[in-house]
C-alpha positions as CSV (number, residue, x, y, z in Angstrom):
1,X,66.6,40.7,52.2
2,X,64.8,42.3,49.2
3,X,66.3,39.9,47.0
4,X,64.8,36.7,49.2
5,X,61.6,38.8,49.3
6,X,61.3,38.8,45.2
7,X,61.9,35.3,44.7
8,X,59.8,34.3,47.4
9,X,56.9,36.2,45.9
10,X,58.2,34.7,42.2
11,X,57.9,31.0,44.0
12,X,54.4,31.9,45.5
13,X,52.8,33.2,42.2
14,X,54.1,30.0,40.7
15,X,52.7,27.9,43.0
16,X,49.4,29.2,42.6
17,X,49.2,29.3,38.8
18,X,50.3,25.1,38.8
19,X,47.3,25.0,41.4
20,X,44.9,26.4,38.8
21,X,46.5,25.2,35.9
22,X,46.8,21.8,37.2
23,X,42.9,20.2,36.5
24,X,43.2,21.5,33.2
25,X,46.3,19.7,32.5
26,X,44.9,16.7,33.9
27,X,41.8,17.5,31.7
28,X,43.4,18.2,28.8
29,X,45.2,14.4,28.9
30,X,42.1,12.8,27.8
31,X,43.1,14.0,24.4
32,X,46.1,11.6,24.6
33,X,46.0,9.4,21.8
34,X,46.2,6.3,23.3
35,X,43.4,7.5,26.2
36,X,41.0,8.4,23.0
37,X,41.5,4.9,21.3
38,X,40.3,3.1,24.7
39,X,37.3,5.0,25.2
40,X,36.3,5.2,21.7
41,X,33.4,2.3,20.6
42,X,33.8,-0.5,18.3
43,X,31.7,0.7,15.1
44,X,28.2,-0.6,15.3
45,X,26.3,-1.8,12.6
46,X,24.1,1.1,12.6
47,X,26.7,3.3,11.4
48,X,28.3,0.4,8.7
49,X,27.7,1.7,5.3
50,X,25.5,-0.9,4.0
51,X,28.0,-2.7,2.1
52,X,29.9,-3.6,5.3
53,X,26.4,-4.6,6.5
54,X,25.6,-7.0,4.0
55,X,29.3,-8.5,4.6
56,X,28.7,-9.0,8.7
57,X,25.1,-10.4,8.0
58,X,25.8,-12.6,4.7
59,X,24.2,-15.5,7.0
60,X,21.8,-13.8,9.1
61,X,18.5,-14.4,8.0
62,X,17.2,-12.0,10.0
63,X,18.3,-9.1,7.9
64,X,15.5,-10.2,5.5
65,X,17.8,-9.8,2.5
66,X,17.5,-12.2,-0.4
67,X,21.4,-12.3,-1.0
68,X,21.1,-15.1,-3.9
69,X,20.2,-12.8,-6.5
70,X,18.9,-15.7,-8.4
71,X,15.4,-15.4,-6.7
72,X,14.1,-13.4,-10.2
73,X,15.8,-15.5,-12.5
74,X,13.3,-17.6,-13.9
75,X,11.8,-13.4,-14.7
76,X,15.1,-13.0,-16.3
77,X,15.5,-9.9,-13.8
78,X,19.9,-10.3,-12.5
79,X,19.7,-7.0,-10.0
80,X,23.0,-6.2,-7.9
81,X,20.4,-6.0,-5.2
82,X,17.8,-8.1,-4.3
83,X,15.4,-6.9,-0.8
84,X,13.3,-9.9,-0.3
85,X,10.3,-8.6,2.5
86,X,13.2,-6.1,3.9
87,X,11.9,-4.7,7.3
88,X,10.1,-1.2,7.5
89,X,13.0,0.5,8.8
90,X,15.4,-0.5,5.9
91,X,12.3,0.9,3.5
92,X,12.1,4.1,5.4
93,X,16.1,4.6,4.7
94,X,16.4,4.0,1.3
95,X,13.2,5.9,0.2
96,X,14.8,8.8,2.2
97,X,18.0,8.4,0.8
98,X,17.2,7.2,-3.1
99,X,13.6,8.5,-3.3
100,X,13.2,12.5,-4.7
101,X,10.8,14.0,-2.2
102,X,10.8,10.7,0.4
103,X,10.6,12.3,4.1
104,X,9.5,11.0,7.5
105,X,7.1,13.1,8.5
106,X,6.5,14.3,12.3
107,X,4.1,11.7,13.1
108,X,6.1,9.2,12.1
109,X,4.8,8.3,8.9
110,X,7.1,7.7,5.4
111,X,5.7,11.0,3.3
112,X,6.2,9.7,-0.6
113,X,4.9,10.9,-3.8
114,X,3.6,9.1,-7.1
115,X,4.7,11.8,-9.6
116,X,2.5,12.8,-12.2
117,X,-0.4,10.8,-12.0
118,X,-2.2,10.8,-8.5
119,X,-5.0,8.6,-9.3
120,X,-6.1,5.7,-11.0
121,X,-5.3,5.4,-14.5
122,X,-8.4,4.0,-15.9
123,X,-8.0,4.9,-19.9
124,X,-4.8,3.2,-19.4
125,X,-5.9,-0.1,-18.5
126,X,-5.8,-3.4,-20.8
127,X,-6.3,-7.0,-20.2
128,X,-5.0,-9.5,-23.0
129,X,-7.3,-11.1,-25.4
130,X,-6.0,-14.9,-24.9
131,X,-8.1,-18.0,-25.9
132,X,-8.2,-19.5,-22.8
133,X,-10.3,-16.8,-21.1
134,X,-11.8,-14.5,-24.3
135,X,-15.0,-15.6,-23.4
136,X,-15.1,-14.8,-19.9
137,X,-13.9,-10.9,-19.9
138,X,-16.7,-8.5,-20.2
139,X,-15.3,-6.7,-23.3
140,X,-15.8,-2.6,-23.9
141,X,-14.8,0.7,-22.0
142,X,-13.7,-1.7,-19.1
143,X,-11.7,-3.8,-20.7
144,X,-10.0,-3.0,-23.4
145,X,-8.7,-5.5,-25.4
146,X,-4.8,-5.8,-25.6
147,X,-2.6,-8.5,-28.2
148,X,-1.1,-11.0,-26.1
149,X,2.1,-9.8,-27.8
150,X,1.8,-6.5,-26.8
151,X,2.0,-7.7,-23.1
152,X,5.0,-8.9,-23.7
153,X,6.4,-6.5,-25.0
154,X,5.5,-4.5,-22.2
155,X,6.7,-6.9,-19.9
156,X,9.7,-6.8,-21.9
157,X,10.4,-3.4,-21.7
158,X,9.6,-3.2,-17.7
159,X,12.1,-6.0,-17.0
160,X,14.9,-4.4,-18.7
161,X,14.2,-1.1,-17.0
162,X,14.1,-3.2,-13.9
163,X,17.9,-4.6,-14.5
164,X,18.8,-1.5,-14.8
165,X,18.2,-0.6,-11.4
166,X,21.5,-1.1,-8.9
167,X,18.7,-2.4,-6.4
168,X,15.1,-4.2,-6.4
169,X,12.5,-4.8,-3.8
170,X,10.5,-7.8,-4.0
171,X,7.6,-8.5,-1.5
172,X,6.2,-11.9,-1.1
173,X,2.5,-11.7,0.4
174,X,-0.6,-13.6,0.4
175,X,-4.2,-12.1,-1.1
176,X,-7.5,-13.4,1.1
177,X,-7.4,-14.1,4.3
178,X,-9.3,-17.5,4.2
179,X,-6.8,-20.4,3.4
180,X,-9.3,-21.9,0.9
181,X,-9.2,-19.1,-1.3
182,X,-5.5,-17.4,-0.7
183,X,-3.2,-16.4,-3.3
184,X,0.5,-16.4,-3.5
185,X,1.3,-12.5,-4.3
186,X,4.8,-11.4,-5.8
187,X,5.2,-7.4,-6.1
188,X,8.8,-6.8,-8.0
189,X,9.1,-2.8,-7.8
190,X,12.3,-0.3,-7.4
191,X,11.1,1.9,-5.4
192,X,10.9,1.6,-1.6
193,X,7.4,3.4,-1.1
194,X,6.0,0.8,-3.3
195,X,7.4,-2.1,-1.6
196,X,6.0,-0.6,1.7
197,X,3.1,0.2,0.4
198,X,2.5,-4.0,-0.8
199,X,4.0,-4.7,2.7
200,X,1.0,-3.1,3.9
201,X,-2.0,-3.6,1.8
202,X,-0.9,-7.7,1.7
203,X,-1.4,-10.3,4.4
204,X,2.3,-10.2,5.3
205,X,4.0,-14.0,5.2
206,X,6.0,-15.1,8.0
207,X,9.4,-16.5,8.1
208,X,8.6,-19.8,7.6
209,X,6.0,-18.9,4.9
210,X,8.6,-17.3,2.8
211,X,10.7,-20.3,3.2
212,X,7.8,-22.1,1.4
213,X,6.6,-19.9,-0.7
214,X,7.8,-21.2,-3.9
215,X,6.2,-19.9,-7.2
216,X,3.7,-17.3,-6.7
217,X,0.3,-17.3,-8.0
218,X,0.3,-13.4,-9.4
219,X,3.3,-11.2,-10.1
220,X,3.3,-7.4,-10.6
221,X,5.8,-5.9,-12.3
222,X,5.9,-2.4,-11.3
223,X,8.4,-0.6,-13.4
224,X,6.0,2.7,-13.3
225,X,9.0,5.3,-13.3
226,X,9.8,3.8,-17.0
227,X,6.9,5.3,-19.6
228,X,5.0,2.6,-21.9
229,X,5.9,2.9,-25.8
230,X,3.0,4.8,-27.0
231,X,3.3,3.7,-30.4
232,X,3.4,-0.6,-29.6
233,X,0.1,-2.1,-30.6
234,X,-2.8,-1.0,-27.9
235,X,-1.3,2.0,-26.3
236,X,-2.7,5.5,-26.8
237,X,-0.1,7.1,-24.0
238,X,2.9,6.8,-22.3
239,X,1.2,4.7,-19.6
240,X,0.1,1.4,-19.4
241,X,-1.4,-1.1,-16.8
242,X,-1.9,-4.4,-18.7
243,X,-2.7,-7.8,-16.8
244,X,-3.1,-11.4,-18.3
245,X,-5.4,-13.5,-17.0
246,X,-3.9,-16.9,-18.1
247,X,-0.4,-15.8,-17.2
248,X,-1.5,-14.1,-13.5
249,X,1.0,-11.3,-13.9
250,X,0.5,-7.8,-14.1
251,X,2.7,-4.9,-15.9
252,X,2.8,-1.5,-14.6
253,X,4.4,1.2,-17.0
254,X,3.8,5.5,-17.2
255,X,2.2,5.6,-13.3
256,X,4.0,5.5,-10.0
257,X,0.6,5.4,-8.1
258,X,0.5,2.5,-5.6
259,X,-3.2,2.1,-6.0
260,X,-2.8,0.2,-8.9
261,X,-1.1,-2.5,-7.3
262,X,-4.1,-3.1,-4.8
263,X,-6.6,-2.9,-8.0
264,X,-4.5,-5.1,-10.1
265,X,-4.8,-7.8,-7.3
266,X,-8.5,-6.9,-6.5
267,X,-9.4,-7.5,-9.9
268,X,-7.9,-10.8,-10.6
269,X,-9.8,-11.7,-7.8
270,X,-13.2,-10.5,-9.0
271,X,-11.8,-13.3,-12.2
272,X,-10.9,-16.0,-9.8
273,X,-14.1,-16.2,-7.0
274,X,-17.0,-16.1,-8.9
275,X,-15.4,-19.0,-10.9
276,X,-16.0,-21.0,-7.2
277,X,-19.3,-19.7,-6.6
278,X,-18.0,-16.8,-4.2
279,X,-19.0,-12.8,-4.5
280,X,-15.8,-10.6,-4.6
281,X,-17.2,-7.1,-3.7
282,X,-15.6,-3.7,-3.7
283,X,-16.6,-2.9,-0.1
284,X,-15.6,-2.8,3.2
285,X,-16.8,-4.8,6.5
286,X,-17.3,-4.8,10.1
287,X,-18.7,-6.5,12.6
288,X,-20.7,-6.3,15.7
289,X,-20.3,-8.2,19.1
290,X,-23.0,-10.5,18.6
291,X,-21.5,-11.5,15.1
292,X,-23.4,-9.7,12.8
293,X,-21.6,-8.6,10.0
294,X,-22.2,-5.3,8.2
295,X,-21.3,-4.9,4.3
296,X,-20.7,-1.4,3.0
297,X,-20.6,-1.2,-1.1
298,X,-19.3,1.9,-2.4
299,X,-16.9,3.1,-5.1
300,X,-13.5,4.2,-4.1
301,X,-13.8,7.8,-1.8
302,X,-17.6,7.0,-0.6
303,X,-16.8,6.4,2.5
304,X,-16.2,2.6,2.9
305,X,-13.2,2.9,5.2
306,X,-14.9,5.5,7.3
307,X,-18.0,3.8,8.3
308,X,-16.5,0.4,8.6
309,X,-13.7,1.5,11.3
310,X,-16.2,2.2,13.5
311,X,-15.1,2.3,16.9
312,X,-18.3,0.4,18.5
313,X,-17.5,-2.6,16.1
314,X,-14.5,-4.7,14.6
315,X,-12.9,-3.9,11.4
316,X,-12.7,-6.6,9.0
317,X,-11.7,-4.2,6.2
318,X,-12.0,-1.3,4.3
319,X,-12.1,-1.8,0.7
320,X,-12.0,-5.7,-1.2
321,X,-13.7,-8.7,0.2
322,X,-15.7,-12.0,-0.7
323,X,-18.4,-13.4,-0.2
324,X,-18.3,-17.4,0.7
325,X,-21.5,-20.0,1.8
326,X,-19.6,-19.6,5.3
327,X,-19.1,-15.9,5.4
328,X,-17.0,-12.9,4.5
329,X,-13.1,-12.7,4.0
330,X,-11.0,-9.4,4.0
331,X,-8.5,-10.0,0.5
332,X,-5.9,-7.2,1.5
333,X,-4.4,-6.9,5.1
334,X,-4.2,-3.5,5.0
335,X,-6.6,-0.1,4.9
336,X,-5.5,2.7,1.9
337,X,-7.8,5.6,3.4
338,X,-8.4,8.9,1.8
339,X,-6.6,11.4,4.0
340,X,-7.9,14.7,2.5
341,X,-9.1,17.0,5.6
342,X,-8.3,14.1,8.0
343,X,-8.5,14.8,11.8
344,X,-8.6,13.5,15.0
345,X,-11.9,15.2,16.2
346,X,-13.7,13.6,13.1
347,X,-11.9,10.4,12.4
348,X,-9.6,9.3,15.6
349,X,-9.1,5.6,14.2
350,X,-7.9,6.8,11.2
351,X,-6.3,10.0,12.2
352,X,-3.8,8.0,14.7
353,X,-2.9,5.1,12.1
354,X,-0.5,7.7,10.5
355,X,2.5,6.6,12.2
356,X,5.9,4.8,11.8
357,X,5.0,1.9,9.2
358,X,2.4,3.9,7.5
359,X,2.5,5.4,4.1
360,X,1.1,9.2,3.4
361,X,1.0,9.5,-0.8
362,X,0.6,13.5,-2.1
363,X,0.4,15.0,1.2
364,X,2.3,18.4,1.4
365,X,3.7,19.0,4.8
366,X,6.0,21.9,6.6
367,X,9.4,22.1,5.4
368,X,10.7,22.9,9.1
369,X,8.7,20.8,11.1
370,X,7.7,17.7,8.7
371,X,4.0,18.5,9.9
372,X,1.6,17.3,7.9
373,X,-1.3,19.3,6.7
374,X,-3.9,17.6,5.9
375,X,-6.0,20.4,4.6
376,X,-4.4,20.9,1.7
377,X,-5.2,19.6,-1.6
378,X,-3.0,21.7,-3.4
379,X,-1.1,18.4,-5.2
380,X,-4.5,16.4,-5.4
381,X,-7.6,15.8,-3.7
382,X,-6.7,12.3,-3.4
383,X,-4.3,12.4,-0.8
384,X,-3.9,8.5,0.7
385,X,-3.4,7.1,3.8
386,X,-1.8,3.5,3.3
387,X,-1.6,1.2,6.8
388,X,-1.2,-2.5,8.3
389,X,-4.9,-3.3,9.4
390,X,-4.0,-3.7,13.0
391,X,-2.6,-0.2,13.1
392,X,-6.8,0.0,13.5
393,X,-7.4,-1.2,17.5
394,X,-10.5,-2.8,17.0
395,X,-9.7,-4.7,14.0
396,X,-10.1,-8.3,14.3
397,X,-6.7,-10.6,14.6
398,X,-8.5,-12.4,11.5
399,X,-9.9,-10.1,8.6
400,X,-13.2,-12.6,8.3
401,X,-16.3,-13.0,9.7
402,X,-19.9,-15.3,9.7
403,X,-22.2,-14.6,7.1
404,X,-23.3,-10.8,6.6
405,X,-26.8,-9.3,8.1
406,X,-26.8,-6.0,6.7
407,X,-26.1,-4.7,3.5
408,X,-25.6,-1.4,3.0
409,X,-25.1,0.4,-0.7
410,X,-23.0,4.0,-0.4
411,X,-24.6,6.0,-3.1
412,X,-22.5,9.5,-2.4
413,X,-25.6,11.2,-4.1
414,X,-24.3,14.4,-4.3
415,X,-27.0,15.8,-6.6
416,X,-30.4,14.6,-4.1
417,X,-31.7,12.0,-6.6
418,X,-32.1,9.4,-3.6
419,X,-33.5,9.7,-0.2
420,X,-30.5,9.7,2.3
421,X,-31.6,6.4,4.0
422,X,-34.1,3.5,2.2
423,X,-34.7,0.0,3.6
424,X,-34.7,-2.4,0.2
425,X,-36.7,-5.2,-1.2
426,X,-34.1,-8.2,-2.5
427,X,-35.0,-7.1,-6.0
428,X,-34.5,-3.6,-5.3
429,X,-31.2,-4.2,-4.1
430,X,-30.6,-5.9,-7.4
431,X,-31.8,-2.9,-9.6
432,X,-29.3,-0.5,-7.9
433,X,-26.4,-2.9,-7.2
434,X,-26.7,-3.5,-11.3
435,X,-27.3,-0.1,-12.1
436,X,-24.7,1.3,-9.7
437,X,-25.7,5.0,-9.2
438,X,-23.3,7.0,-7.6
439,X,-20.6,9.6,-7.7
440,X,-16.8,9.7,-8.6
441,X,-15.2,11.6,-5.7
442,X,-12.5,14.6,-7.2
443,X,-9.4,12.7,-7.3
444,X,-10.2,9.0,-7.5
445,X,-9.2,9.1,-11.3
446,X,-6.9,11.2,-13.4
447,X,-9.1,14.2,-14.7
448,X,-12.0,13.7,-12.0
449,X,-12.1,17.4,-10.6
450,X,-15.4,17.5,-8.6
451,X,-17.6,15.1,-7.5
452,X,-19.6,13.9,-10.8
453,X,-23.0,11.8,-11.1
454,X,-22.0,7.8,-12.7
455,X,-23.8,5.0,-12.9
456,X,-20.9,2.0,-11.9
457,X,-22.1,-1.3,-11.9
458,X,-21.8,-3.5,-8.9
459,X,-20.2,-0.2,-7.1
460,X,-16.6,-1.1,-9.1
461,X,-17.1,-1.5,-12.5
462,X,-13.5,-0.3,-13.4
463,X,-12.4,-3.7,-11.8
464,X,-15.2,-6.2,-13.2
465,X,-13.7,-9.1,-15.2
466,X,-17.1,-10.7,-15.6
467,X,-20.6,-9.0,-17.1
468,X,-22.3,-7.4,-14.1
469,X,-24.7,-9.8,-14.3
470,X,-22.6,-12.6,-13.0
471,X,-22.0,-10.4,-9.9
472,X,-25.5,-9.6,-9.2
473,X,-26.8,-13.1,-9.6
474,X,-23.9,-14.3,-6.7
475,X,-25.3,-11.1,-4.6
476,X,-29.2,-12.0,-5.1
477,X,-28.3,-16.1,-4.4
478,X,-26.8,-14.6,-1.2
479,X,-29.2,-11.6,0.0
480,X,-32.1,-14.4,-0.3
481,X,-31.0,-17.1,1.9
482,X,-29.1,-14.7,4.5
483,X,-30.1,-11.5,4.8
484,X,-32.0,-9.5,6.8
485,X,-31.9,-5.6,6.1
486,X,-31.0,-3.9,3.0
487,X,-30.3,-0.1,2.9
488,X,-29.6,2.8,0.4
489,X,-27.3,5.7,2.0
């Protein structure tokens, strides 16, 4: 009887153990091979390397790759790699993973940084003395005179860095907004932020523009990571921004600040437009619901993107535009705001446009939380914003507008010279539009510390082609026949 007893009780503790034992055996079978290969996913694209990508999209245009490699040739540029207007997302990956520093930061902006030189690089610029336009450059401190086969060189020496590069980024846009007046635009660059940053600033092409681009009408070679030889004819430092009127093309070597690009462009348009009898101005615009336009002259930091995304009134743009017999035209299609001690509370416009698509250049940020502090200036005090213009709400669909009714000249007097508000006569307004009083904010330029007292000519005499006087005559023509208030700030 004890016997029956024991193996009973051995039977019963059996029994319960396969009851708890049994939904971890069934749990444990998902780790069957054969279960595990149903239930695990086909690999998607988004985790293909990006050589298996470029193999399942070869025909799918919309990957906005330029597979043909031969799109540079006639540049004698033969990349691995060729990026033709790649979307914002691929740019955001490959500045992360190629570019030293290149973070998203928490508000969804691409964080980049230009190096060394966190300015302009005006001691650095050159345009070529060629016969066909000698006579039209305003020779001396501005431009400085380059040999035509110095250029080349330069070019030269930018291309062959450029094929060196396992991949290049080329983005086709357009300059000017009106159709009259536009301009094919070809940035060639190795480094993602830049091509973003040219995504932005130009008036981006659509599909069926890029199928008809064909040759461009200004091409930037931006091989900044690559120093200029100091010692070729016309260079006094390892940098170099050189641009050829007769050739439209423009060499960047020595600076990896994206600013350039937009200036490069900005000043072959102050060539081009007064050639046609139109004002190119460095200044921004807006304009009120009854259609009057507002022009706001003021070198770079004065506050021309500030005043002109004013909430109350549309934004036509916030730094280059022109001035035609039928109105005003934005040239860029973008906004490159200075983003030193930005805020919500004092700028909300601005403040929000720093999201996914955006570009923040020199601005540090918390290593944990990739938030971006805006306060400090410990890099530079030219910390940039870069943006589409419609990131802006109230900008208008198309950067133009009817003819200007209020001019308005952005001294930045930081020493009291001027009264803080003055309405001005037509030939006033001439006097101080030649003479150009005003103040280069810290940062603006390589070496420029603190704000300091200048007298720039037409409010952006670093990017006159022409005498002044050329400018100022287009600007009285204009302020006589259609104007009706003139101010000093």
């Amino acid at each position: 009887m004890l016997g029956q007893i024991r193996s009973a009780m051995r039977c019963l503790r059996g029994a319960c153990a396969a009851r708890r034992l049994a939904p971890l055996r069934a749990f444990s079978s998902i780790t069957d091979p054969s279960i595990l290969h149903q239930l695990k996913p086909s690999k998607p694209d988004a985790f293909l390397d990006h050589e298996e990508m470029l193999k399942v999209h070869m025909h799918d245009t919309t990957m906005n790759l330029h597979l043909d490699t031969s799109l540079l040739d006639p540049e004698g540029i033969h990349p691995d790699k060729i990026y033709r207007n790649p979307s914002v997302g691929l740019l955001y990956e490959h500045a992360c993973k190629f570019e030293k520093g290149s973070i998203i930061a928490s508000n969804g902006a691409l964080l980049a940084y230009s190096g060394e030189k966190r300015g302009r690089c005006p001691l650095d610029k050159r345009v070529v003395d060629e016969p066909s336009t000698n006579k039209d450059v305003w020779w001396g401190a501005i431009n400085i005179k380059l040999p035509e086969s110095s250029f080349m060189t330069n070019r030269e020496r930018a291309i062959d860095y450029l094929n060196t590069r396992d991949r290049i980024y080329v983005i086709d846009g357009f300059g000017g907004s009106d159709p009259k007046y536009r301009l094919k635009v070809r940035v060639i660059t190795s480094r993602p932020y830049h091509a973003l940053f040219m995504h932005n600033m130009l008036i981006r092409a659509t599909e069926q523009d890029l199928l008809d681009f064909g040759d461009p009408d200004f091409t930037i070679f931006n091989a900044g990571e690559f120093p200029a030889n100091r010692y070729t004819e016309g260079m006094t430092s390892s940098t170099s921004v050189s641009l050829s009127l007769s050739r439209r093309e423009m060499v960047i070597l020595g600076t990896q600040y994206a600013g350039e690009m937009k200036k490069g462009l900005f000043t072959l348009f102050n060539y081009l437009m007064p050639k046609q009898g139109v004002l190119s101005m460095h200044a921004s615009a807006n304009e009120g619901d009854k259609g009057d336009v507002s022009i706001f002259f003021g070198l770079s930091g004065t506050g021309k993107t500030t005043l002109s995304s004013d909430p109350e009134r549309h934004l036509i743009g916030d730094d280059e535009h022109c001035w035609t017999n039928d109105g005003v035209f934005n040239i860029e299609g973008g906004c490159y705001a200075k983003a030193i001690n930005l805020s919500r509370e004092q700028e909300p416009e601005i403040f929000d446009a720093a999201r996914f698509g955006s570009v923040l250049e020199n601005v540090k940020y918390d290593l944990m939380s990739r938030e971006v502090d805006f306060k400090d200036n410990s890099l530079t005090e030219n910390t940039r914003l870069s943006y589409p213009i419609h990131y802006i709400d109230n900008a208008k669909s198309v950067s133009a507008g009817p003819l200007p009714k209020n001019v308005i000249m952005l001294t930045c007097d930081a020493f009291g010279v001027l009264p803080p508000v003055a309405k001005l006569t037509p030939e006033q307004a001439m006097y101080h539009f030649m003479s150009g009083y005003t103040a280069k904010v810290a940062g603006t330029e390589v070496g420029v510390k603190e704000p300091s007292a200048t007298f720039s000519a037409c409010f952006g005499a670093p990017f006159l082609v022409w005498h002044p006087s050329k400018y100022a005559e287009l600007l009285a023509e204009k302020v006589r026949t259609n104007l009706q208030y003139l101010c000093l700030n």
